[in-house]
Phi, psi and omega in degrees: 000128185271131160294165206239178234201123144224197205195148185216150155259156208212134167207156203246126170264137158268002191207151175294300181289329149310338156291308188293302162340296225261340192288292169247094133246317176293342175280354171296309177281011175108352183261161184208156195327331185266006172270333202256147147227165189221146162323125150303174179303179173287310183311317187293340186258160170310203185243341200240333161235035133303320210249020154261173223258158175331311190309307189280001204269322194303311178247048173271082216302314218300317207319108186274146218233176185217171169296175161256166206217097175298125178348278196299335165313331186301306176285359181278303189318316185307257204346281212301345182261359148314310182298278159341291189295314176314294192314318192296278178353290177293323132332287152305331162297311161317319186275354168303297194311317195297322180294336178118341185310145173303118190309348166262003175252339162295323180326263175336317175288294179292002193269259161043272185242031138296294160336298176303315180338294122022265173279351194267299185305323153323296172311317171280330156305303204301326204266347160295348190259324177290299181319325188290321161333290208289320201283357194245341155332278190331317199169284158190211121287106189307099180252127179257148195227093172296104165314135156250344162223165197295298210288016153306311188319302202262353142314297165346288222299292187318295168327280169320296161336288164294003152264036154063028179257164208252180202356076149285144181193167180270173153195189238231143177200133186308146191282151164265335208212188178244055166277178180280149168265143221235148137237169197240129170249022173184151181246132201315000000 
């Protein structure tokens, strides 16, 4: 008995912003976050498929994939983690003041671990800039588009397409779900 099947298209972006574009035109047409993946970082992949370039890596099963995370969250995720540490900060200090501490060493305690905030976000913008990096060396970036019903394809397809992403093609993907089985009788 043959494992069942779902089928997904892969496409490669050369720009950060063109990817975010074809992303929401598909949550516009009905697709959500779990339908969509991306190359994962570089730590997460072998040794033997780091040092392959994007093209092979897009119909690759081994390949390790992440959600997609749109650009601009990346600068909402900074803020809230500016924010939180800051709002912590300031709390300790304030209850720091409450204990009796002098108001310029609460100062300084929030100031701290504002500072760290800060750098903690920084650290997290540097290490999203660095992947998309590594991933447009590499080749571009990779977006896989899970199908769920055949008549999906050609929206997919139209999409992707009019954002400039490159070797779109269908393939073959372990089934995720109890979705419908499809058939496709041609490949992009």
């Amino acid at each position: 008995m043959l494992k069942e099947k779902s089928y997904e298209i892969v496409g490669i972006f050369s720009d950060i912003e063109e990817l975010d574009q074809a992303v929401d035109e598909l949550f516009v047409h009905g697709f959500d976050s779990s339908s969509l993946s991306v190359l994962a970082n570089e730590e997460s992949m072998g040794k033997q498929l780091k040092k392959q370039k994007v093209d092979m890596l897009a119909d690759n099963s081994k390949v390790p994939r992440s959600a997609f995370f749109a650009e601009e969250n990346f600068s909402l995720e900074c803020g809230a983690i500016i924010s939180v540490i800051s709002y912590i900060g300031a709390m300790v200090a304030v209850f720091a003041n409450a204990k009796g501490l002098p108001f310029i060493f609460t100062f300084i305690i929030a100031g701290v671990i504002s500072i760290f905030s800060i750098i903690l976000a920084y650290i997290v913008g540097k290490r999203h800039k660095t992947y998309i990096e590594q991933q447009l060396q590499k080749g571009g970036l990779l977006l896989w588009v899970q199908l769920k019903k055949e008549s999906q394809k050609t929206i997919v397809i139209k999409i992707l397409k009019k954002n400039n992403a490159r070797k779109i093609h269908l393939k073959y993907a372990p089934k995720k779900s109890n979705s419908q089985n499809f058939n496709f009788n041609s490949v992009l």
